[in-house]
C-alpha positions as a Markdown table, in Angstrom:
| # | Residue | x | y | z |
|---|---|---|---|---|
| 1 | Unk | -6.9 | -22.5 | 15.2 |
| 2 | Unk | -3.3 | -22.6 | 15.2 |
| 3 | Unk | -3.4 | -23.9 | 11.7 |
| 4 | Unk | -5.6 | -20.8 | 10.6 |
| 5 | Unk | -3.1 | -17.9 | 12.0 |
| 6 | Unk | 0.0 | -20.0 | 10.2 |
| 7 | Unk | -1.7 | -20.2 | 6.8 |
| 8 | Unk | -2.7 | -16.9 | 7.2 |
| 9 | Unk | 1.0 | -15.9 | 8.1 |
| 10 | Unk | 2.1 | -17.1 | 4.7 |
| 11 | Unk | -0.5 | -15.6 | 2.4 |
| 12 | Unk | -0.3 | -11.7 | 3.9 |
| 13 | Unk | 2.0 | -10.3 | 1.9 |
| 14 | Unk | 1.4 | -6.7 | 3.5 |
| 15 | Unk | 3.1 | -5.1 | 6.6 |
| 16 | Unk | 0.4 | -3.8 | 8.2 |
| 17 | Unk | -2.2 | -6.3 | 9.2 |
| 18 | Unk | -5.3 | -4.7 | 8.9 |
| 19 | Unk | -4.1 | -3.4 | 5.1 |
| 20 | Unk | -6.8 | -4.1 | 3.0 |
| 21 | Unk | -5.8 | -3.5 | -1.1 |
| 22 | Unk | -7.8 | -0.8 | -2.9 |
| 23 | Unk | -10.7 | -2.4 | -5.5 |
| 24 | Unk | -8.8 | -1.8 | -9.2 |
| 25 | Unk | -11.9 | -3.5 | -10.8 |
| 26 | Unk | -14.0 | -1.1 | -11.4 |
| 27 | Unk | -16.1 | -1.6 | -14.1 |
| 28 | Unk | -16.3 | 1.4 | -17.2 |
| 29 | Unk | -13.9 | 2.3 | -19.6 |
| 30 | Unk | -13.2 | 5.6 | -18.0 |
| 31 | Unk | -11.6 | 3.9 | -14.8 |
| 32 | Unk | -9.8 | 1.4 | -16.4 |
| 33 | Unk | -7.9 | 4.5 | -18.0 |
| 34 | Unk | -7.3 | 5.9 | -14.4 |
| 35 | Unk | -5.9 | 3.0 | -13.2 |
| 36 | Unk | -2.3 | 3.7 | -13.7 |
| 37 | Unk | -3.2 | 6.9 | -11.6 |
| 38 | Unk | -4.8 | 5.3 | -8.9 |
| 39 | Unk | -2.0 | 2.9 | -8.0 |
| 40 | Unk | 0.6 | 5.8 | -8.0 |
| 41 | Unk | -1.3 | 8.1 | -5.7 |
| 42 | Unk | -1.9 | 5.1 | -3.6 |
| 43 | Unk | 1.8 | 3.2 | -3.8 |
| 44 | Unk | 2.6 | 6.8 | -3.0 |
| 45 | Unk | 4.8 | 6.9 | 0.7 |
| 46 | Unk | 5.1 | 9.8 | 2.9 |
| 47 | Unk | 8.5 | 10.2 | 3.7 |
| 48 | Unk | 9.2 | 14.0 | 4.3 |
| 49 | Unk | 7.6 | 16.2 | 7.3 |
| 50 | Unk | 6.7 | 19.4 | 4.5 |
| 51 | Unk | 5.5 | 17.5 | 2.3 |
| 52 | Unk | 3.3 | 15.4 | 5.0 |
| 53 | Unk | 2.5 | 19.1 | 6.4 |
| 54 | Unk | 1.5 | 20.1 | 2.5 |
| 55 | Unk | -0.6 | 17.1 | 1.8 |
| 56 | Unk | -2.6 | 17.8 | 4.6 |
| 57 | Unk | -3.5 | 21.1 | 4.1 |
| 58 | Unk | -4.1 | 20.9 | 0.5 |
| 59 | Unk | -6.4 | 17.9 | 0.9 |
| 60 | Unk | -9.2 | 18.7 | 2.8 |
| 61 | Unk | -10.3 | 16.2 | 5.9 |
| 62 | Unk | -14.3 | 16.4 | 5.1 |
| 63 | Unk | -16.2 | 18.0 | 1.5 |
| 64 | Unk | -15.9 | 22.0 | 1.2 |
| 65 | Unk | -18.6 | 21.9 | -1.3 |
| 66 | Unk | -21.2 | 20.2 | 0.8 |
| 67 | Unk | -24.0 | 23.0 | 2.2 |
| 68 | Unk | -27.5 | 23.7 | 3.1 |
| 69 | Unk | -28.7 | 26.7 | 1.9 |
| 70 | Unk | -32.1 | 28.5 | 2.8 |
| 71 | Unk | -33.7 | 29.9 | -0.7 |
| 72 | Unk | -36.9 | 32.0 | 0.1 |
| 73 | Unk | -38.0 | 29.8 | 2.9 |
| 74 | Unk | -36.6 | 26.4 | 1.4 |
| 75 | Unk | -34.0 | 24.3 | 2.3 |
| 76 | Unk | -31.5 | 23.1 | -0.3 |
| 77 | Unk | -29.2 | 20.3 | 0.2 |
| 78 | Unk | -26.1 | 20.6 | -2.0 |
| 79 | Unk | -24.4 | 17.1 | -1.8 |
| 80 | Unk | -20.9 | 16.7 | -1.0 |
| 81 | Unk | -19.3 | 16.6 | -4.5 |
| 82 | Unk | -16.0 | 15.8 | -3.9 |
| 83 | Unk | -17.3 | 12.1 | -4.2 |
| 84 | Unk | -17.2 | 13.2 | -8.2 |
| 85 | Unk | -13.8 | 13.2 | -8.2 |
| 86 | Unk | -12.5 | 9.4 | -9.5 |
| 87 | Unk | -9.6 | 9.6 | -7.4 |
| 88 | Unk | -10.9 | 10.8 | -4.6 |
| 89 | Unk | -10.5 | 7.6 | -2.0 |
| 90 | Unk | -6.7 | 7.6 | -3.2 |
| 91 | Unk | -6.5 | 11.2 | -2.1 |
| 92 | Unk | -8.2 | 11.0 | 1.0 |
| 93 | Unk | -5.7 | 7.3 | 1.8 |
| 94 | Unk | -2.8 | 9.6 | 0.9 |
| 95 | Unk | -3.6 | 12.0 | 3.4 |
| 96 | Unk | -4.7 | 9.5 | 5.6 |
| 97 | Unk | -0.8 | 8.2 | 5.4 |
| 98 | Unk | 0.5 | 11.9 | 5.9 |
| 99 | Unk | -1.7 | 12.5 | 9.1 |
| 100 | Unk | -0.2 | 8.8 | 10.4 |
| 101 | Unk | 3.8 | 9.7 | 9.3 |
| 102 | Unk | 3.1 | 13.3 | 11.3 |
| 103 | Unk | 1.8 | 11.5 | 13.8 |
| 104 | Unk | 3.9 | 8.0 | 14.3 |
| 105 | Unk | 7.3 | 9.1 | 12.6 |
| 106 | Unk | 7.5 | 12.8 | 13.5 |
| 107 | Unk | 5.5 | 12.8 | 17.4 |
| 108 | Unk | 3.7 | 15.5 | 15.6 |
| 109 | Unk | 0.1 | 17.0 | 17.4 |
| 110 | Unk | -2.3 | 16.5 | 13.9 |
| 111 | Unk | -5.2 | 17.9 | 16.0 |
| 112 | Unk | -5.2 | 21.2 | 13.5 |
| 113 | Unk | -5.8 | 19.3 | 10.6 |
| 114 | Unk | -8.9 | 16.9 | 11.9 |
| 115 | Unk | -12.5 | 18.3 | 11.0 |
């Protein structure tokens, strides 16, 4: 066992344990093109308590677009469609990282901007 946890010592190249890289491959030529994007917004590091405060009220913590609405006596479920948006689990990790530097770095309550 001890041999596992020291090989696994050498390969994490990480500083957080648990960090998990985001999937790059996949497939289309429309992704490959957002690439580039992709790694910026999610290399990008909260360092500044406004602009940690900005990210997360600009990004929204669940879908605004998702609703049930009640047409002459029928239900109609409009899906969240945030999950369009190609970037949007880079968007939600870069406010994930804002809520933790408000939170961890500043001792900041983030209660206000958790759905």
């Amino acid at each position: 066992m001890e041999t596992i946890n020291h090989t696994h010592a050498q390969t994490h190249t990480h500083s957080h344990v648990n960090y998990h890289p985001p999937n790059y491959k996949k497939s289309g030529w429309f992704n490959n093109i957002l690439n580039p994007l992709r790694k910026v917004v999610d290399g990008f590091e909260v360092k500044n308590y406004r602009l940690a405060h900005l990210i997360c009220q600009v990004i929204p913590c669940c879908c605004p677009f998702e609703r049930t609405i009640n047409l002459f006596g029928r239900t109609v479920d409009i899906p969240p469609l945030c999950k369009l948006n190609p970037l949007y689990d880079e968007f939600v990790g870069m406010r994930f990282r804002a809520l933790s530097y408000l939170t961890d770095e500043c001792g900041e309550d983030v209660t206000k901007y958790i759905c």
